[in-house]
C-alpha positions in Angstrom: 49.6 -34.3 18.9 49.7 -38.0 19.0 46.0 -38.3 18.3 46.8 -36.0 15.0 50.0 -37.9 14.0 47.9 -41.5 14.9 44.9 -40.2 12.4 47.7 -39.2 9.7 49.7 -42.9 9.5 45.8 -44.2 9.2 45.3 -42.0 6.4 48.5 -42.9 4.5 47.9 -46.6 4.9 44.0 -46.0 4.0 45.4 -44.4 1.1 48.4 -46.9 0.2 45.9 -50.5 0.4 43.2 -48.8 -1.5 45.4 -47.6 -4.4 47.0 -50.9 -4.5 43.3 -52.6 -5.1 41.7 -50.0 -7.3 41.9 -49.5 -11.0 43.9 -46.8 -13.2 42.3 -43.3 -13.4 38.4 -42.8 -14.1 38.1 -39.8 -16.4 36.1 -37.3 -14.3 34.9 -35.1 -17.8 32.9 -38.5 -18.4 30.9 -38.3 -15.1 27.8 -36.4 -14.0 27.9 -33.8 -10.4 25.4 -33.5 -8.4 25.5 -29.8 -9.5 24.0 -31.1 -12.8 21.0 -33.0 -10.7 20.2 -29.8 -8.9 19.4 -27.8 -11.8 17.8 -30.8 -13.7 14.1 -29.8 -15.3 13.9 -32.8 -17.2 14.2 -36.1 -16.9 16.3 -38.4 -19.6 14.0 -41.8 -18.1 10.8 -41.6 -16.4 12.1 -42.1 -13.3 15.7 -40.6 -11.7 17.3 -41.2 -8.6 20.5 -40.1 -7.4 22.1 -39.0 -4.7 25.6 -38.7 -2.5 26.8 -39.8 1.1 29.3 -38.4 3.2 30.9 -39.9 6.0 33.5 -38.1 8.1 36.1 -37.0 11.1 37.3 -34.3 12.5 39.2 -32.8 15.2 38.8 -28.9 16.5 41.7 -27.9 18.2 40.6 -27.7 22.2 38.5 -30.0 21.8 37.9 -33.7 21.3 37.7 -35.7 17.7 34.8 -37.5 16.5 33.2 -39.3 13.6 30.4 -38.1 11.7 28.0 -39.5 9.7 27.8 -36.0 8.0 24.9 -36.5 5.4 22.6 -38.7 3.2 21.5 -37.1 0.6 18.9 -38.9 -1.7 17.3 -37.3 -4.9 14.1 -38.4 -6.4 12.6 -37.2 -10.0 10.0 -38.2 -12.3 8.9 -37.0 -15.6 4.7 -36.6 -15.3 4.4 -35.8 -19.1 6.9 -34.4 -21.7 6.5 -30.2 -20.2 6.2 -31.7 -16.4 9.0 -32.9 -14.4 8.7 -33.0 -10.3 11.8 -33.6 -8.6 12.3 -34.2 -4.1 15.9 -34.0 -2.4 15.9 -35.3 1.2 19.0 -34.1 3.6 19.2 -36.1 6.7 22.6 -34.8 8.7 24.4 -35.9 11.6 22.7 -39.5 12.5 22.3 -40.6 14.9 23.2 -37.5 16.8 20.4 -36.1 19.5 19.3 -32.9 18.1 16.5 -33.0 21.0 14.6 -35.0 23.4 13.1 -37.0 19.9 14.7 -36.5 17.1 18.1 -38.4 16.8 19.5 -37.1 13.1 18.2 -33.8 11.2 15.8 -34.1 8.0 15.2 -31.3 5.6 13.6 -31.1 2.4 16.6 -29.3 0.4 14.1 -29.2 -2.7 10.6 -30.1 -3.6 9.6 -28.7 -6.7 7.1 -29.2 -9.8 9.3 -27.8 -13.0 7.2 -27.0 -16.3 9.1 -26.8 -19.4 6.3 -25.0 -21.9 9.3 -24.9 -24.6 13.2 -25.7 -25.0 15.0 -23.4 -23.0 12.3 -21.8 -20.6 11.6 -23.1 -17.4 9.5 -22.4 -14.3 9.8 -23.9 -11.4 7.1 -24.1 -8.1 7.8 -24.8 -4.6 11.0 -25.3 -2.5 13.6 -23.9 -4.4 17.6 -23.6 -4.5 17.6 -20.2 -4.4 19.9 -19.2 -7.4 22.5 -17.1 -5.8 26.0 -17.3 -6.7 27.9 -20.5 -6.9 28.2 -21.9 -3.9 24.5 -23.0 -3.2 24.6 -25.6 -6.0 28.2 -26.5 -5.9 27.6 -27.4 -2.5 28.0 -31.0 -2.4 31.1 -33.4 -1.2 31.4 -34.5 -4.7 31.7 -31.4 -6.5 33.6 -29.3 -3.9 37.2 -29.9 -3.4 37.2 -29.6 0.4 35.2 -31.3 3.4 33.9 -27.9 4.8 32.3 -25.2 3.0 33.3 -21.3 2.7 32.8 -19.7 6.0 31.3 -16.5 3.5 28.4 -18.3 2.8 28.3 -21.7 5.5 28.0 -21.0 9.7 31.4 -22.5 11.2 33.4 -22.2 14.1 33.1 -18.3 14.1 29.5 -18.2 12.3 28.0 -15.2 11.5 28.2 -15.7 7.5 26.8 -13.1 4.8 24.8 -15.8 3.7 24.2 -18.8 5.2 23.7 -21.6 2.4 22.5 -24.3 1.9 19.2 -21.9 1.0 16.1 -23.1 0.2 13.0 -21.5 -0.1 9.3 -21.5 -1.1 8.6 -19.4 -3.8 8.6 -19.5 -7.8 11.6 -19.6 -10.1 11.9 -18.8 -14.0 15.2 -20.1 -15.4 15.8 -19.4 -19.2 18.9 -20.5 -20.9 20.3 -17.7 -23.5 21.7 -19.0 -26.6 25.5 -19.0 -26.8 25.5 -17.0 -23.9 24.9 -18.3 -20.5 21.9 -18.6 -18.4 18.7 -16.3 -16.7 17.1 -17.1 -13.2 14.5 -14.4 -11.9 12.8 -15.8 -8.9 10.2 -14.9 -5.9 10.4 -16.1 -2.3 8.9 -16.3 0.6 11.7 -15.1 2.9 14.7 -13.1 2.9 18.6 -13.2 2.9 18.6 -13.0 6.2 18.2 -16.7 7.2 17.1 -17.2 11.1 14.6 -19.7 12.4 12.8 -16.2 13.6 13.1 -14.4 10.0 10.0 -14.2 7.8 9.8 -17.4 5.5 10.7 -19.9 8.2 6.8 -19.3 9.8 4.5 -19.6 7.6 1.0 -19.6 10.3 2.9 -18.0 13.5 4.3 -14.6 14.6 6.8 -13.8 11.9 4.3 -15.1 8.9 3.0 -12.4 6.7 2.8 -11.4 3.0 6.0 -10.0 2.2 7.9 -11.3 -0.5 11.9 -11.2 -1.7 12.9 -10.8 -5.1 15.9 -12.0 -6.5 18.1 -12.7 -10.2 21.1 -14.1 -11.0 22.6 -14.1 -14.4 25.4 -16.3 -15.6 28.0 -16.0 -18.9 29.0 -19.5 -20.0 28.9 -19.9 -23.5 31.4 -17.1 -24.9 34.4 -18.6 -23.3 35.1 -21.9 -22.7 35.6 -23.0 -19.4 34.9 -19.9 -17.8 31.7 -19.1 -15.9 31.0 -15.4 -15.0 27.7 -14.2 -13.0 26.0 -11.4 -11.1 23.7 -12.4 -8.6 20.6 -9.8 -6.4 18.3 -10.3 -4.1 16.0 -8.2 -1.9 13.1 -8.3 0.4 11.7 -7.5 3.8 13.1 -9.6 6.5 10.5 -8.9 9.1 7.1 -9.6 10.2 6.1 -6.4 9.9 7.3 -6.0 6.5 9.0 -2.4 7.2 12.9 -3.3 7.2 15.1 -4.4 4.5 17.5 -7.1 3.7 19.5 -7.2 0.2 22.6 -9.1 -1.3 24.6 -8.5 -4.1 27.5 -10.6 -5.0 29.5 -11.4 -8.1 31.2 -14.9 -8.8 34.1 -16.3 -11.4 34.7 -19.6 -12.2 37.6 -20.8 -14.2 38.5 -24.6 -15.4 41.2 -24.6 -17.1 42.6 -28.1 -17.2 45.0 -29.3 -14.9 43.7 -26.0 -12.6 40.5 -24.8 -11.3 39.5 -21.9 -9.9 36.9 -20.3 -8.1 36.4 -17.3 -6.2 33.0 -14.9 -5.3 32.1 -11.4 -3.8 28.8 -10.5 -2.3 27.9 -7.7 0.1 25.0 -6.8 1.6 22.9 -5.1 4.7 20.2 -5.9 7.0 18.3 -2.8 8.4 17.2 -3.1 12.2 19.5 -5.8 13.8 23.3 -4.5 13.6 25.1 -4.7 17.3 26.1 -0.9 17.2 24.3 0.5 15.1 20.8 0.2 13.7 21.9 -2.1 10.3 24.1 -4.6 9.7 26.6 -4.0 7.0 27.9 -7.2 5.5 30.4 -8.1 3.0 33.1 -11.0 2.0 34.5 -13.5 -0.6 36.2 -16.5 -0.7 39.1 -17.7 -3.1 39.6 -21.4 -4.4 42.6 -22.5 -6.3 43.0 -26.3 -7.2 45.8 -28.5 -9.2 45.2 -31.5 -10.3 48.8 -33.3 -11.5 48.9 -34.6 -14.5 51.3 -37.1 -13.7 51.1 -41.2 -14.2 49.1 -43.1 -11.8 47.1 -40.1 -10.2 46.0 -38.0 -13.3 42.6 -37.5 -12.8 42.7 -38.6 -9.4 44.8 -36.2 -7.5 44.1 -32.5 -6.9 45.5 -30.3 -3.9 43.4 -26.9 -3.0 43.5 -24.0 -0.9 40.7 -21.6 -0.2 41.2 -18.3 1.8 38.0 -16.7 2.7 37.5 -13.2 4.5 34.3 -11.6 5.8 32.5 -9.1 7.9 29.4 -9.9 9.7 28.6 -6.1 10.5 31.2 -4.0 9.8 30.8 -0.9 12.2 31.1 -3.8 15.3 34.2 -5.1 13.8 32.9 -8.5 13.6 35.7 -9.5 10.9 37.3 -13.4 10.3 39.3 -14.6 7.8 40.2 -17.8 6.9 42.7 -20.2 5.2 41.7 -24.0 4.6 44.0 -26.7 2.8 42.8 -29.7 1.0 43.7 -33.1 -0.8 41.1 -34.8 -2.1 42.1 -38.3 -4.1 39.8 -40.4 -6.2 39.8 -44.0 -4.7 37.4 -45.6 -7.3 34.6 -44.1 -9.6 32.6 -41.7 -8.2 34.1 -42.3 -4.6 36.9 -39.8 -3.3 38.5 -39.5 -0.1 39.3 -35.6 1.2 42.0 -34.6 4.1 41.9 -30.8 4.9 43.3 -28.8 7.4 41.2 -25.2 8.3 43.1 -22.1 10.1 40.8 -20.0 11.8 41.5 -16.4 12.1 39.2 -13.5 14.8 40.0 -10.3 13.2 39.1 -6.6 14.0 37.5 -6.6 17.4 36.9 -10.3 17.6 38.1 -12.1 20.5 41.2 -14.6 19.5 40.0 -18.7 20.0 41.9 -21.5 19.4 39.7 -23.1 16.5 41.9 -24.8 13.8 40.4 -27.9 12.7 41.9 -31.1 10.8 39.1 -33.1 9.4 39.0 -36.3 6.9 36.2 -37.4 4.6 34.6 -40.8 2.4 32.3 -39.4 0.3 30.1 -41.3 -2.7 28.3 -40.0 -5.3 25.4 -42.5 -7.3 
């Protein structure tokens, strides 16, 4: 308790000295996410870089606090010719934390991908993907979500076992065509499955679980007719094992509301995965998660302030009773362009025949976005 009320006077004062240096409200409709660099297929200059940081702390109830340097994020695009753009997103987590006997931080490749644009509109893109699924997966970053942690649905926490388990990237080819006044198409082919394990198909390419099964998958999103409002279906299925003989599929359905000075977000997806349930032979899988934000609109914070909660609730096989829910809440407060500072407090809840743990967590976070 005196470790938690120590980290909350810091946060206050934090909060207090840096208002007191900064400048009045940035207008946040101005700036670009990092949402938009994901889905970038061309480039405005020959040569784009961007990228975010996060830097953070928490503390899990039971256990001991601790400082993060949670991710690095660097993005890389250049524009070969006017139909060729390539683009390269590095993710190096957790430094310098051992992950094993030599290697002190983790490094993915989150994309790495050749787009071609043959006319305005239509575009195809070739090699490790964001797999277009839902919302989440590209409103992933600190800058653009309005908590530290991510929905339990779709992100491994402290009870894991998520229907999804984003950030998801995968080899394969994507065709992404933007309907006029309507919304947006994505129809895409992959190497592996929704069912993400280092042993699943996808992950091997040379070893044991490599073969020549593929997933197919589409999402489609409404964004033109109503203003504000984003609407989309997303489906995905595929053989998730090396023999190529059972299934795994996903289906979800997302909403996304902003609607000035609240935003809203909230998505559905349910799926199975034949051969590895705990009681019987599939897993049946299924959740969503809510997000409601406000952002004040009073003087000296507008634009700067915004308070959220997110309740999430999932299954991870439903005939074991492998059920959590989940209640997070958030401040987040924008300390100077593009740089915010995030407090958020997480309830963890074991439902159905899950075993009760002490879990909560309190976490703070510095994040940048360039």
């Amino acid at each position: 308790m005196r470790r938690m009320v120590l980290v909350i006077v810091l946060v206050v004062s934090f909060f207090s000295v840096m208002t007191a240096n900064s400048k009045m409200a940035f207008a946040e409709d101005d700036e670009f996410t990092f949402g938009d660099v994901f889905v970038q297929k061309k480039g405005v200059e020959k040569v784009t870089f961007h990228g975010y940081v996060a830097f953070q702390y928490f503390d899990v109830e039971g256990g001991n606090g601790s400082f993060d340097q949670h991710i690095f994020e660097p993005f890389f695009g250049y524009q070969v010719n006017d139909k060729v753009f390539a683009k390269l997103i590095f993710e190096l987590e957790h430094a310098p934390e051992k992950v094993d006997d030599s290697q002190y931080a983790e490094l993915f490749i989150e994309q790495a991908e050749i787009d071609i644009v043959p006319f305005e509109g239509l575009s195809v893109g070739f090699g490790a993907i964001l797999v277009p699924f839902g919302l989440e997966n590209y409103l992933h970053a600190p800058s653009d979500n309005p908590l530290i942690t991510r929905p339990p649905v779709v992100k491994s926490g402290e009870n894991g076992n998520p229907v999804l388990n984003n950030t998801w990237t995968d080899v394969g080819i994507q065709l992404n065509y933007m309907i006029p006044d309507f919304g947006v198409f994505d129809f895409y082919v992959i190497n592996g499955s929704a069912l993400q394990t280092k042993s699943t198909r996808g992950r091997d390419t040379k070893g044991p679980n490599a073969n020549h099964g593929k997933s197919f998958g589409a999402e489609i999103q409404i964004t033109k007719l109503v203003p504000g409002f984003n609407f989309g279906v997303s489906y995905v299925s595929g053989k998730h094992d090396a023999s190529n003989q059972l299934d795994s599929w996903r289906a979800g359905v997302h909403v996304m509301a902003q609607l000035n000075p609240v935003y809203f977000s909230a998505e559905y997806m349910t799926g199975t995965d034949e051969g590895v349930g705990t009681v019987n032979t599939d897993a049946d899988l299924s959740g969503y998660y809510v997000i409601a934000s406000l952002m004040p609109e009073l003087p000296m914070i507008k634009d700067r302030l915004a308070f959220s909660i997110r309740y999430s609730g999932w299954t991870a096989d439903d005939d074991a009773g492998m059920d959590y829910s989940e209640m997070a809440y958030g401040l987040r407060y924008r300390l100077y362009e593009q740089t915010w500072a995030k407090v958020e407090y997480q309830v963890n809840n074991e439902d159905g025949n899950s075993t009760e743990t002490d879990n909560n967590r309190f976490g703070l976070q510095l994040n940048v976005l360039f």
